[in-house]
C-alpha positions as a Markdown table, in Angstrom:
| # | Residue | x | y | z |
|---|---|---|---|---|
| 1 | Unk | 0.0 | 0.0 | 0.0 |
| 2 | Unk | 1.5 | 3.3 | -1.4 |
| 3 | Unk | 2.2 | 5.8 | 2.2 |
| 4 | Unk | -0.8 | 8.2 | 2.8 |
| 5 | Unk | -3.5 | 6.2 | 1.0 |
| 6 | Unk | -6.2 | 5.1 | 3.2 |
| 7 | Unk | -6.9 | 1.8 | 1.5 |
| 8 | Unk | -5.4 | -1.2 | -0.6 |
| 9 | Unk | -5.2 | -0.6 | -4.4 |
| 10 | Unk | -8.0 | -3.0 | -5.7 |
| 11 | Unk | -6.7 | -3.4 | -9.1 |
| 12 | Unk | -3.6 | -5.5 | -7.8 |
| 13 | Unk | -6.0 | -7.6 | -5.8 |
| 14 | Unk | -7.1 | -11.1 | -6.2 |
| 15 | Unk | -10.7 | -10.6 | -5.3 |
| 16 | Unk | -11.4 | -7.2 | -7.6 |
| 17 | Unk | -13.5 | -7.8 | -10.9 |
| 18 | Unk | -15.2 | -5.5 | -13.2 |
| 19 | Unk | -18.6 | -6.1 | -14.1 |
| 20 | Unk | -21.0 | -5.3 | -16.5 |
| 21 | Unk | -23.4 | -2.8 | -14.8 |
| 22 | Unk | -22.2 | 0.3 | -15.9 |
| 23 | Unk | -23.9 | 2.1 | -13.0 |
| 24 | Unk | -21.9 | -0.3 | -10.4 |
| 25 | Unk | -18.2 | -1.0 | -12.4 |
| 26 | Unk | -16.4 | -2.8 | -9.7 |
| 27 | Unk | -16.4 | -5.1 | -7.6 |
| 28 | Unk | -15.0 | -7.4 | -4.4 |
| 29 | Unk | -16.4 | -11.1 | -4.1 |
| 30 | Unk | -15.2 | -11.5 | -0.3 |
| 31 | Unk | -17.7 | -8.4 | 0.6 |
| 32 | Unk | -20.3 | -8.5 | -2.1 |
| 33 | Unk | -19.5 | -4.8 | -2.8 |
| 34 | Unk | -20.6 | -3.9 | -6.5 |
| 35 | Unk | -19.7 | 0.4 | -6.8 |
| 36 | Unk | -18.6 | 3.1 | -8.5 |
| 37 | Unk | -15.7 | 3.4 | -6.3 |
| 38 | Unk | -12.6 | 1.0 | -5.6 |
| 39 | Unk | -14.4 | -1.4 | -3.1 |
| 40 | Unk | -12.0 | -0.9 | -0.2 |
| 41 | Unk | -12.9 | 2.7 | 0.2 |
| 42 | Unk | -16.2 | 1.7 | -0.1 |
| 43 | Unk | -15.5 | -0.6 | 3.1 |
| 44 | Unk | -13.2 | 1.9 | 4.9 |
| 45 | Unk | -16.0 | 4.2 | 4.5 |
| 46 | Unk | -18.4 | 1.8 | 5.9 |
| 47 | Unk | -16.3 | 0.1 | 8.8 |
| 48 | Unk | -13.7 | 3.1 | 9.1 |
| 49 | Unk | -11.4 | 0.6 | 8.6 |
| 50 | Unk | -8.6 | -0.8 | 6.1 |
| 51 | Unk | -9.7 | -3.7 | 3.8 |
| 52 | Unk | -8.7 | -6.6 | 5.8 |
| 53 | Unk | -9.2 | -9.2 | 3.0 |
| 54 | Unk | -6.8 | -7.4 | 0.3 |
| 55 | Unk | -4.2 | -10.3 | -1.1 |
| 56 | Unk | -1.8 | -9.4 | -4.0 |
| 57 | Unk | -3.1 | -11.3 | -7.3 |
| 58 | Unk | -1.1 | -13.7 | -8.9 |
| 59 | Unk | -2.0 | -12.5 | -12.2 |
| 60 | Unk | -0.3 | -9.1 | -11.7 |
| 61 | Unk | 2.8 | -8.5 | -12.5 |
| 62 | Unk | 6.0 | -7.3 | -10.3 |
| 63 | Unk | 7.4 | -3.9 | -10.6 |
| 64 | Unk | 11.2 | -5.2 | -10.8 |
């Protein structure tokens, strides 16, 4: 997580998917959240806390 961001990058995580409803673009299968936003600040929002379920895809590749 990149310093002074308040929640996991979703699009490096193994449980983000897009979906098809263009009013509700993203989405986290371990909370059922389906919004407009990145689903962890959709859950920090609603808990006031950092995703705890955020786990590094294998599908995305390394910086280095």
């Amino acid at each position: 997580m990149a310093e002074g961001r308040k929640h996991p990058d979703c699009l490096s995580c193994r449980y983000f998917s897009v979906t098809w409803d263009l009013r509700f673009p993203r989405s986290c299968s371990v909370f059922g959240v389906k919004s407009r936003l990145l689903p962890s600040v959709v859950v920090f929002r609603a808990t006031g806390h950092i995703c705890p379920s955020y786990e590094r895809s294998p599908k995305v590749r390394s910086d280095s």
